[in-house]
C-alpha positions in Angstrom: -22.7 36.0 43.8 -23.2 39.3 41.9 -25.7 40.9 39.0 -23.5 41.5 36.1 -25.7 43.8 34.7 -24.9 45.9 37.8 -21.0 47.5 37.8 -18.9 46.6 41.1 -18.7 49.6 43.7 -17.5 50.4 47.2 -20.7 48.7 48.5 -19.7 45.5 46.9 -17.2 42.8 49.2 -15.8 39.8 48.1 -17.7 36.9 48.4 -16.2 34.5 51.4 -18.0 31.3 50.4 -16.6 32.2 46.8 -13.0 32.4 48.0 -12.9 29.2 50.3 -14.6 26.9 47.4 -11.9 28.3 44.5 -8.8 28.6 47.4 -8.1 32.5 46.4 -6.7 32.5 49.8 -5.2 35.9 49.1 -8.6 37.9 48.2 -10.0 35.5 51.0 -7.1 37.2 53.4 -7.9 40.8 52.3 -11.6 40.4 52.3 -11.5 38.8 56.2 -8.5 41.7 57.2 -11.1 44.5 56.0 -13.7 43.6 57.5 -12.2 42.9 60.8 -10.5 46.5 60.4 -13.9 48.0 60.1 -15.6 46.0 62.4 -12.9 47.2 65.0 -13.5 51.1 64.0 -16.5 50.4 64.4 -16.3 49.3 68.0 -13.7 52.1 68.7 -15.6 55.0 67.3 -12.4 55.7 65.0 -12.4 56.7 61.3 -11.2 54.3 58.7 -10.9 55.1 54.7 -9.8 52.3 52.8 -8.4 52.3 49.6 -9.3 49.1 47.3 -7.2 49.2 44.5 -7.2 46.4 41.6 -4.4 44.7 40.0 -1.2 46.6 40.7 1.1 47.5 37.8 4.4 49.4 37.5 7.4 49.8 38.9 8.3 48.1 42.4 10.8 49.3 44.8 11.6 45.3 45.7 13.8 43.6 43.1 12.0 40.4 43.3 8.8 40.4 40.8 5.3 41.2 42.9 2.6 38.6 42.0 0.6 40.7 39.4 3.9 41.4 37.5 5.0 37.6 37.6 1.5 36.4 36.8 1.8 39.1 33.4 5.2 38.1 32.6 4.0 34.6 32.4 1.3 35.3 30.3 4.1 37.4 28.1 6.2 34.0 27.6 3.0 32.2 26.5 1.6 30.6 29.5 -1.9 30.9 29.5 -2.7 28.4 32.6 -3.8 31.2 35.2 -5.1 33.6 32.9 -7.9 31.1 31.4 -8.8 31.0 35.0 -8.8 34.6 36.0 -11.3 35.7 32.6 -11.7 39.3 33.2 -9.4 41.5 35.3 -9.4 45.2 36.6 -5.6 46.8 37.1 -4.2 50.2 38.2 -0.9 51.3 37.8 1.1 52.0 41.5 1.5 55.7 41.0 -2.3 55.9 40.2 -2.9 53.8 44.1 -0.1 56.0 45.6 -2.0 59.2 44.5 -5.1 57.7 45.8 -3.8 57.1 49.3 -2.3 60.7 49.2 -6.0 62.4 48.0 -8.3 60.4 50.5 -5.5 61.6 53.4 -5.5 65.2 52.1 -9.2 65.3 52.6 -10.8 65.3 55.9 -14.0 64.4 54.7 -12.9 61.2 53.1 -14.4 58.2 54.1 -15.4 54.8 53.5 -14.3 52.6 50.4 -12.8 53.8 47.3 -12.3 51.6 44.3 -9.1 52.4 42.7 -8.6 50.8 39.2 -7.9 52.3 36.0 -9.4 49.4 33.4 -10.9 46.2 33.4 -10.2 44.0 30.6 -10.2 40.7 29.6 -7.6 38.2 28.7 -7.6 39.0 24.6 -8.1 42.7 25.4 -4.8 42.3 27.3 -3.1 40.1 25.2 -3.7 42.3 22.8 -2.5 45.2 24.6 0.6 43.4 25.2 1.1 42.0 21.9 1.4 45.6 21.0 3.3 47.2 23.2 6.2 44.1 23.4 5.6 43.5 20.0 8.6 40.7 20.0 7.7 38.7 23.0 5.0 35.5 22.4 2.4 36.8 23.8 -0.9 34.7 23.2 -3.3 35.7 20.6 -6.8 34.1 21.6 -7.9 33.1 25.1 -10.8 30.5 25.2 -14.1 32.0 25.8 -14.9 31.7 29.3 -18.4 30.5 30.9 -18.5 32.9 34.0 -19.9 36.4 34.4 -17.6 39.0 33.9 -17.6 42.1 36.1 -17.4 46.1 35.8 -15.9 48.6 38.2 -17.8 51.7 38.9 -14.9 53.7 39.9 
């Protein structure tokens, strides 16, 4: 649904067909809650800035693992099952999305979309990341090349 020759921007939505046929019911549920925020702005004559970060990393204030820090501690003990699916993947860490959501209020003449993501790498550029940072833990080495176009963000 997208030129990969061309990066990812604020002008770029998730594609709904895309989401229904592969059941990413979450991205599905953000794409369908954006729009209908800005659709309702819209109608209201009110302001909206909305702030789209990627992958969330870093500490959480819940003790229970968020989805994005599960799904990497999986792939830190070796499973490999939803990373062969996910291919390439942006993240941010949370104090990176919290300054974010400070700056655009700070400035009245925010507006819009803004992309908020740090990196986009794929599953051996993370592995090996991780391989070296938790050099003890059995993290995969290789991923299997995946036939799907992988995306940039122009942040």
């Amino acid at each position: 649904d997208f030129d990969t020759n061309v990066p990812l921007d604020e002008s770029s939505w998730s594609s709904v067909q895309l989401c229904e046929t592969l059941k990413i019911w979450y991205a599905l549920s953000k794409t369908l809650a954006e729009r209908a925020a800005w659709e309702f702005c819209k109608e209201n004559k009110m302001d909206l800035v909305a702030v789209l970060p990627s992958f969330i990393v870093g500490p959480s204030l819940s003790p229970d693992l968020c989805t994005t820090a599960a799904d990497v501690l999986r792939l830190l003990k070796g499973e490999r099952e939803k990373f062969q699916w996910n291919g390439r993947m942006g993240y941010v860490h949370i104090d990176d999305v919290a300054l974010c959501h400070i700056l655009v209020y700070e400035h009245e003449q925010a507006f819009g979309r803004y992309i908020c993501s740090s990196i986009v790498v794929d599953n051996n550029e993370l592995a090996s990341m991780l391989s070296a940072r938790y050099p003890t833990l059995p993290v995969p080495k290789r991923f299997e090349a995946l036939d799907r176009p992988y995306y940039e963000l122009n942040t």
